[in-house]
N, C-alpha and C positions, 0 to 999 in steps of 0.2 A: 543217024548212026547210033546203033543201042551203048547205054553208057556202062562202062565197066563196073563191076561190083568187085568189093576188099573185105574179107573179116580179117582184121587186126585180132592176135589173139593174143591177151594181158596188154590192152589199151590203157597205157598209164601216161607221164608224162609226154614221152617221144610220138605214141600213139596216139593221141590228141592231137599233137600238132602235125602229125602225118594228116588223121583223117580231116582236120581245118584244110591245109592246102591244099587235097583233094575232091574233098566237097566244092571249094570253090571252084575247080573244072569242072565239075558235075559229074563225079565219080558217085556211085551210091557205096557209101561206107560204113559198114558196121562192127561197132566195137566190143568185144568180150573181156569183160572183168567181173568179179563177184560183186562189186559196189556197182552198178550201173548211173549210181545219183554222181560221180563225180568223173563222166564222160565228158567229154564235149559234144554241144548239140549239134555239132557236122554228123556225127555218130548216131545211127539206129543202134539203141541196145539191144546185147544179148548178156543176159546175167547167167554167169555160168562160172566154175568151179572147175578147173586144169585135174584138181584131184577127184573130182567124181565120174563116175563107169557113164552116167547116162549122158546123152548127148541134150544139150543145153535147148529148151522147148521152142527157142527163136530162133535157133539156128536158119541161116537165110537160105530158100530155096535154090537160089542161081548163085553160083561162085565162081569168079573169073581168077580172083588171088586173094594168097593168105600168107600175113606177117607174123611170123612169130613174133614175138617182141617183152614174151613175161622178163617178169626179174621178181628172183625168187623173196618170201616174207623174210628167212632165214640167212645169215650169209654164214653157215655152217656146210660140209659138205651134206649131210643130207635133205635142206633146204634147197643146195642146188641139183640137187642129182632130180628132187621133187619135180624139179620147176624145169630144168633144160630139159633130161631126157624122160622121164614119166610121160613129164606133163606134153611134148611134142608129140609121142607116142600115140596118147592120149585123141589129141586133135586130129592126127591122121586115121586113128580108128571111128575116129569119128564123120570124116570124110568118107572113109571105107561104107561106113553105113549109110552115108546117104546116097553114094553110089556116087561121089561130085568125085571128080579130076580136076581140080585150079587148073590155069595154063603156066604158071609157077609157084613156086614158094618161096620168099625171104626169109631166109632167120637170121634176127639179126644176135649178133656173138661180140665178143671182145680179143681186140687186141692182147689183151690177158691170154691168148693161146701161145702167145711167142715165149721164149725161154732166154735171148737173148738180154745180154746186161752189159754192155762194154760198151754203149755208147753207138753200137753198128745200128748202120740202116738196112729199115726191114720191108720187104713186100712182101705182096700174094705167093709168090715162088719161094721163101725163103722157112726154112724146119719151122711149123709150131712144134715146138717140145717142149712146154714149161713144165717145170715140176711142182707146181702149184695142185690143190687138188680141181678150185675153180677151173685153172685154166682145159684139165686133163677133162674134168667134165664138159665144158663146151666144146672141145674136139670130139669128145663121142658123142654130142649133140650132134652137132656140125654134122658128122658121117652118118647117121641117122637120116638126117635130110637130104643129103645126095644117095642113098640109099632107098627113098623112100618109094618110088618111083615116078616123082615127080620133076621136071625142071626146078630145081633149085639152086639157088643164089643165098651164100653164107656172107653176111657186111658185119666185118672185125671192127665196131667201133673203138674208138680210142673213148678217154678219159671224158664223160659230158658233163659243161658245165653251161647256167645260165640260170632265169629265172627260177629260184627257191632253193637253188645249187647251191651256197656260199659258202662251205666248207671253208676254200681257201679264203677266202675274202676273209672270211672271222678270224680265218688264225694271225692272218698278217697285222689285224687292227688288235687282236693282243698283243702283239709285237712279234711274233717267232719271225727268225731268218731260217735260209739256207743254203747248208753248208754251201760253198762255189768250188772248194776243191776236196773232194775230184768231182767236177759236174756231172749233176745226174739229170740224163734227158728226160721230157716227157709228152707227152703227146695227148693233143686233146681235140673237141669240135664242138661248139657252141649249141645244146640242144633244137632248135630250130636250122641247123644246117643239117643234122642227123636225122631229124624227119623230113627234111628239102631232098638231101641223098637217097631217103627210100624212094619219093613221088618221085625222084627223077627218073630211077632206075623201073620203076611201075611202068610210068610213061615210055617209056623207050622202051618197055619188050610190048606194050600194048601196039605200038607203030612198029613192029616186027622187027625191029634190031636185034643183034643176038648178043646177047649176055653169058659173062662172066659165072664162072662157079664160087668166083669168093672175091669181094672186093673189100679195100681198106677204108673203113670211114673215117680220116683226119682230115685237119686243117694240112693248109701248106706249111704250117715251120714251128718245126718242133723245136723246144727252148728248154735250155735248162730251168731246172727248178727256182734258183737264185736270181736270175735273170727275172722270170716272172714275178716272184717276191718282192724283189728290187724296184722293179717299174712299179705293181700294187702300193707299196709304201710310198713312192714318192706323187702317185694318184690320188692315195686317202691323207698324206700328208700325214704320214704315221711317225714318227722321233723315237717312240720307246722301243728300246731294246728288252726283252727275259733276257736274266742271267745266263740260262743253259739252255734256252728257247731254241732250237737249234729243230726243224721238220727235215725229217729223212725218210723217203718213199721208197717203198719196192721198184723194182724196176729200172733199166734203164737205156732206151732203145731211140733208134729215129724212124719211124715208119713214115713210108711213101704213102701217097694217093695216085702215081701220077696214072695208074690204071685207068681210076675214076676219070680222072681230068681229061686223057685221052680218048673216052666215051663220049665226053662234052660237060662232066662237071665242074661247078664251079662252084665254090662255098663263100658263102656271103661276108662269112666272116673269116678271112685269111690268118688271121693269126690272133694268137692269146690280146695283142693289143685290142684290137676293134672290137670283138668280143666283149672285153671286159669293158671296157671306155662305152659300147651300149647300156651293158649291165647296170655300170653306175649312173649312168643318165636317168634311167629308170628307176632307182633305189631310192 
């Protein structure tokens, strides 16, 4: 059976460890970023540039499917407007020219489209309205790609954390809490369960299942903020308190997966605990 071919387009993190777990079913996968030196070798480079007109010299002849997956240099809005809708633009015109049709396309998005803040739970069915300007640009991303006229599948990741992620981790071993009232929810999924999510959903429209227009990339249990802090400090065995150290995040929502789950996914790592407890085993 001929093996499927993928170009990942802005194979950074997440893309790396997509094109690992595919390469090892014997997908041929190639990955486009302007640095090609810090691919992964499951990945045939394509060195190319989202912001230039010409179509990238390695671009692969046969293409079965294509991940969007950039994340812009800038987190200004015009950094993302570069990067989501340009640079998407961009890639499809570029498709246009070779004359290829993928049999789908992934872009993956955030959760950051939702607008909700009260603590409600959110799925695939529920308003993105954020008033954010990120989140207003990956919705006209998003519509972009169901637009485009390709099968497309939009994945609202949550908040990714894991190897080289430790944002949180640093703040808690400075000491900061946070606030518990009024709890503010958050949502997240272990970068290796975020590229597990894309090969699942690969694989299943490659065995002819039919796929969703937008699925939610979380774990199962979203937790307040404090809660997660709380547990991290008695892991790292952290005592100090900051005076006014006090982390307060945008946001404040509980999004479902159970779309995913009811496809047949399952994430390795269910919640912020086992996540992090690998994390630090590894640190």
């Amino acid at each position: 059976m001929q093996h499927p071919s993928l170009l990942i387009a802005g194979c950074g993190d997440v893309g790396n460890r997509l094109a690992s777990q595919l390469h090892a079913c014997q997908w041929i996968v190639h990955g486009l970023r302007r640095d090609v030196s810090r691919l992964s070798v499951a990945a045939l480079p394509v060195p190319g540039d989202l912001a230039q007109h010409d179509c990238p010299a390695a671009w692969p002849e046969q293409l079965d499917y294509l991940v969007f997956c950039a994340a812009p240099s800038r987190g200004d809005e015009a950094g993302y407007r570069a990067t989501y809708v340009d640079g998407l633009q961009q890639v499809l015109a570029w498709l246009a020219s070779r004359g290829q049709r993928p049999r789908r396309l992934l872009f993956v998005s955030s959760t950051g489209v939702y607008g909700q803040s009260d603590g409600e739970w959110v799925d695939e069915q529920s308003p993105a309205l954020a008033d954010s300007f990120s989140g207003q640009i990956l919705r006209e991303a998003e519509q972009l790609a169901w637009r485009s006229g390709l099968p497309a599948t939009c994945v609202r990741l949550a908040g990714i954390y894991g190897p080289g992620r430790h944002w949180l981790l640093n703040q808690v071993r400075q000491g900061y809490r946070a606030p518990s009232q009024p709890a503010l929810y958050g949502n997240r999924i272990h970068a290796d369960d975020a590229a597990g999510l894309l090969a699942f959903l690969l694989q299943a429209d490659w065995r002819g299942l039919p796929l969703a227009d937008c699925y939610l990339g979380v774990d199962d249990q979203p937790a307040p903020l404090h809660e997660v802090v709380d547990w991290l400090r008695a892991q790292l065995q952290v005592s100090t308190q900051l005076p006014a150290g006090l982390m307060r995040r945008a946001g404040n929502k509980r999004c479902s997966n159970q779309r995913l789950r009811a496809l047949g996914w399952q994430p390795r790592y269910p919640s912020y605990r086992e996540g992090y407890t690998a994390l630090l085993q590894d640190a």
